[in-house]
C-alpha positions in Angstrom: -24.5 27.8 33.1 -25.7 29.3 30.0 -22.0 30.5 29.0 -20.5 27.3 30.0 -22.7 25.4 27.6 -22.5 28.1 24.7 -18.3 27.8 25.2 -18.6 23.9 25.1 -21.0 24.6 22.3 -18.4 26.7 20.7 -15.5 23.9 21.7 -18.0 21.3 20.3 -18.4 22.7 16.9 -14.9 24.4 16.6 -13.6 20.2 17.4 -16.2 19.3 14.5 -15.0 21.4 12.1 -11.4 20.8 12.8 -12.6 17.0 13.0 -14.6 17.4 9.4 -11.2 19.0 7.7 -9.4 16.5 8.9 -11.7 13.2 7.3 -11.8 15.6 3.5 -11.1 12.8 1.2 -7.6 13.4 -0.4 -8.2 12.8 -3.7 -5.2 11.5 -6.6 -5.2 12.6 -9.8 -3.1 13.0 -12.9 -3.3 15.2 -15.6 -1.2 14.2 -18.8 -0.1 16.8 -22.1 0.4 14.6 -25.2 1.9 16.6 -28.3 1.7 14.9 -31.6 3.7 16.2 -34.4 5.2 15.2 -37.9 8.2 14.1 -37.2 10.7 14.4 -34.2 11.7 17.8 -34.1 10.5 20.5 -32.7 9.7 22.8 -35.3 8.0 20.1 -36.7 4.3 20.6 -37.1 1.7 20.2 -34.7 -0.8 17.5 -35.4 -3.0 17.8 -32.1 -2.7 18.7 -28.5 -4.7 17.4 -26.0 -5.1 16.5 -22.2 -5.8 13.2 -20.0 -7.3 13.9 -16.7 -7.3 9.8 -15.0 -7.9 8.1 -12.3 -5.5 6.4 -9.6 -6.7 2.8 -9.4 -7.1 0.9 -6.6 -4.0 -1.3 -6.6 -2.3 2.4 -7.1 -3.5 3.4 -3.8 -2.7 0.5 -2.2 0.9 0.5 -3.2 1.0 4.6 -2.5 -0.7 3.6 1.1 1.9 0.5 1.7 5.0 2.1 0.8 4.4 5.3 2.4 2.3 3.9 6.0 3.0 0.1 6.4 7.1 -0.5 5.1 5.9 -2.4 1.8 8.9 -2.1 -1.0 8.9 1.0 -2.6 8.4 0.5 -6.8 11.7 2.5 -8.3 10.9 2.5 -11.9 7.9 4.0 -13.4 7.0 3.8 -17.4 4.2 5.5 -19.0 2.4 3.4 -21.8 -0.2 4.9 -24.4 -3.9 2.6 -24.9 -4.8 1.7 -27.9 -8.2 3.8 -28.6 -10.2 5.3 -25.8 -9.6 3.8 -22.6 -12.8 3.0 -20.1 -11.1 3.0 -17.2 -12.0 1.2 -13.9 -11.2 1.1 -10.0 -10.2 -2.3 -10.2 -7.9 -2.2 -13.3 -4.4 -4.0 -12.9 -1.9 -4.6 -15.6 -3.0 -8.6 -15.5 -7.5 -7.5 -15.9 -8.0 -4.4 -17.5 -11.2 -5.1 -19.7 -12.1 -1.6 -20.9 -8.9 -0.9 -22.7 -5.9 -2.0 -24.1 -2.4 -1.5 -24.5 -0.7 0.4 -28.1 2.8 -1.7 -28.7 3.2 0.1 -32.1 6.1 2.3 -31.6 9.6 2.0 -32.4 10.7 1.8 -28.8 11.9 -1.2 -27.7 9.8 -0.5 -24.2 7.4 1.3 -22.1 9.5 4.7 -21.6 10.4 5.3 -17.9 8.9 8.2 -16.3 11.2 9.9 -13.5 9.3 12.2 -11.7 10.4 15.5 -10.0 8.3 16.0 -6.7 7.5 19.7 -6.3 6.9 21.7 -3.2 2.5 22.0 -4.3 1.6 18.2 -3.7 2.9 17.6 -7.0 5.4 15.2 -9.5 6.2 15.5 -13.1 8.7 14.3 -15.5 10.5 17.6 -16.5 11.6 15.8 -19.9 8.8 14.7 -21.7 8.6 11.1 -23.0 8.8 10.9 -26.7 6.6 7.9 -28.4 7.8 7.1 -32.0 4.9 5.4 -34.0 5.6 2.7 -36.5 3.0 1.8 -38.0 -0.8 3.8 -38.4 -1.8 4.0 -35.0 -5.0 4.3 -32.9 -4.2 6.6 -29.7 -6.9 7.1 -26.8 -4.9 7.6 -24.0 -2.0 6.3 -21.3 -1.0 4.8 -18.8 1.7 4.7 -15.4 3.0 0.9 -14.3 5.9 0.2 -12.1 8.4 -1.8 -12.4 7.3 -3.3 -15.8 8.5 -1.9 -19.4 7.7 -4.7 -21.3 5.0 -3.1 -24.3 2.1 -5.2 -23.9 2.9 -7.1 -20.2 0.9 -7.8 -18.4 3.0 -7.7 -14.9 3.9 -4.5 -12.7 2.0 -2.1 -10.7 -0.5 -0.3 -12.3 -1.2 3.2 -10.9 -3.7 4.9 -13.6 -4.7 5.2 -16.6 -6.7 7.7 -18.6 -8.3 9.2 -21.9 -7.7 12.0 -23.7 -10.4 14.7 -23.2 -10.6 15.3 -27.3 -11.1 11.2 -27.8 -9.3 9.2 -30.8 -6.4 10.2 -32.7 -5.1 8.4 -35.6 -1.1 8.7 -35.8 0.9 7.4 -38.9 4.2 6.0 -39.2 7.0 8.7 -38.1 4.8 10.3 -36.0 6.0 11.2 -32.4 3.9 11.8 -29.6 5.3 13.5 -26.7 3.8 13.1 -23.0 4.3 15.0 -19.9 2.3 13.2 -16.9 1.6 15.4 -13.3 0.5 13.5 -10.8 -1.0 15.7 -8.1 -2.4 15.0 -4.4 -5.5 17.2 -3.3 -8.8 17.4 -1.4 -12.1 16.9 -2.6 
């Protein structure tokens, strides 16, 4: 009796484990390069590096649960969009009610650039070509931004999937200034 109950025991907590891997909370995340330089080349000099680490929002996990577990239509376009000074991101933030930031249309683009993702085999997409802002005027940058299925700078429509800050805070871009952006969005446990 003693082996039969230190073999369920065994079964018990072996089943817990498995049971415990198996509820680790997946967790979204994206981490963004922006390059800023002098001009549009590049051998043109450097005028800061830095790196956004941001958060999926909830309408972001919603779409990424419908489309992939309950048939909801899938979004096919994706643009990136750059805030206007340090973005406070929140949970709850949609393109329509995003209090804590807001949206840079100072670039000579006529629209939010499309991201096209490459899906890799480590849990991972990325644009391969990196999205190349042109700024127009003196410019405020804090950080970016993913929405689907809406380039218009400054809408407030589409499906917003996350946004983020850049780790080194504020940087002040002038006319002629390019700003290059490379966004990873990667799918891994807590």
């Amino acid at each position: 009796e003693q082996l039969e109950r230190s073999g369920q025991g065994d079964r018990m907590g072996a089943s817990a484990g498995i049971r415990g891997h198996l509820i680790d909370p997946a967790r979204f995340i994206g981490r963004w390069t922006m390059v800023a330089r002098r001009g549009r080349r590049a051998t043109d000099p450097i005028l800061f590096e830095d790196e956004i680490k941001n958060i999926v929002v909830d309408l972001g996990l919603n779409t990424l649960l419908g489309v992939t577990l309950t048939r909801e239509t899938q979004t096919n376009t994706w643009h990136v969009g750059v805030t206007s000074g340090t973005p406070t991101a929140a949970a709850g933030d949609t393109m329509a009610s995003h209090s804590g930031w807001a949206e840079l249309t100072l670039y000579s683009e006529a629209a939010r650039l499309t991201w096209v993702g490459s899906r890799s085999a480590n849990l991972s997409a990325t644009n391969p070509t990196a999205l190349v802002f042109t700024i127009n005027t003196g410019a405020t940058i804090g950080g970016a931004f993913l929405v689907g299925s809406a380039n218009t700078k400054g809408g407030t429509t589409g499906t917003l999937y996350a946004v983020g800050a850049l780790a080194g805070g504020n940087r002040v871009l002038a006319s002629g200034d390019t700003l290059s952006i490379t966004a990873t969005f990667t799918n891994t446990t807590a």
